[in-house]
N, C-alpha and C positions, 0 to 999 in steps of 0.2 A: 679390055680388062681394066679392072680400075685401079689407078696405084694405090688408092688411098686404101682400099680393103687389101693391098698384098703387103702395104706396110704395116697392118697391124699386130702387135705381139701377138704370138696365140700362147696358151699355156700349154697344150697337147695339141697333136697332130693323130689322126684316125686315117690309117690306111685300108681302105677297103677295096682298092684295087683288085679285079677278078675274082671277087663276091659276089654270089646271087640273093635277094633276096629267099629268108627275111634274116641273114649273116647280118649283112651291113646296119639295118637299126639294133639287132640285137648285140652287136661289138659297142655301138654306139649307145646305147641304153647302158652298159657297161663304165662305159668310156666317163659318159659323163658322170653318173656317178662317182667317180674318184676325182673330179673336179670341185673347187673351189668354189664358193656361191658366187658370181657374177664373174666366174673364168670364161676364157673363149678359146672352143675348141674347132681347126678346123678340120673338114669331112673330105676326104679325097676316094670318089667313086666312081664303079666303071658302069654297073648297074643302072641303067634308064628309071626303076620303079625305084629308084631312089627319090627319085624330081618327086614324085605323089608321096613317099612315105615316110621322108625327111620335116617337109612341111608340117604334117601330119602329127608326127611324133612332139615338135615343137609345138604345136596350139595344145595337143591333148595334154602334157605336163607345164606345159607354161616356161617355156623358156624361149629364147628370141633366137629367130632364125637372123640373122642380121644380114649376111650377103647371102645370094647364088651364083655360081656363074657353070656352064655349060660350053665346052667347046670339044670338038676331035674325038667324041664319042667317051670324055673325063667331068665328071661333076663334081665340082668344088661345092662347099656349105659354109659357112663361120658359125657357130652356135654359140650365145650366151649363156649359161645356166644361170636357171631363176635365182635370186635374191631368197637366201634363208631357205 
């Protein structure tokens, strides 16, 4: 795990622990929305079709997925929101 990504501030925290999709982008499509433009949000999920649909979600609106990490059956995300 990398320190540098666990030290960073986040603005919000998205709990989606024992969500199925499509809970988890749809809390998250939410989520962000009430974000700041260049805030960072991170994604805590228990959900596997998150790994494809997290990604996914960030190329189609344009915001930066910045980390992933994956361990113990728990998927972390860091999310940017686009600029403006």
């Amino acid at each position: 795990m990398s320190d540098s990504i666990e030290s960073l501030a986040v603005d919000a925290v998205l709990d989606a622990t024992g969500l199925n999709c499509p809970e988890p982008v749809m809390m998250l499509h939410q989520k962000v929305r009430d974000l700041p433009a260049g805030g960072l949000l991170k994604v805590i999920a228990t959900d596997p079709s998150t790994q494809r649909d997290i990604p996914k979600f960030c190329v189609f609106l344009d915001h930066e997925l910045v980390e992933k990490q994956a361990a113990d059956g728990v998927y972390l995300y860091w999310i940017r929101k686009k600029q403006g």
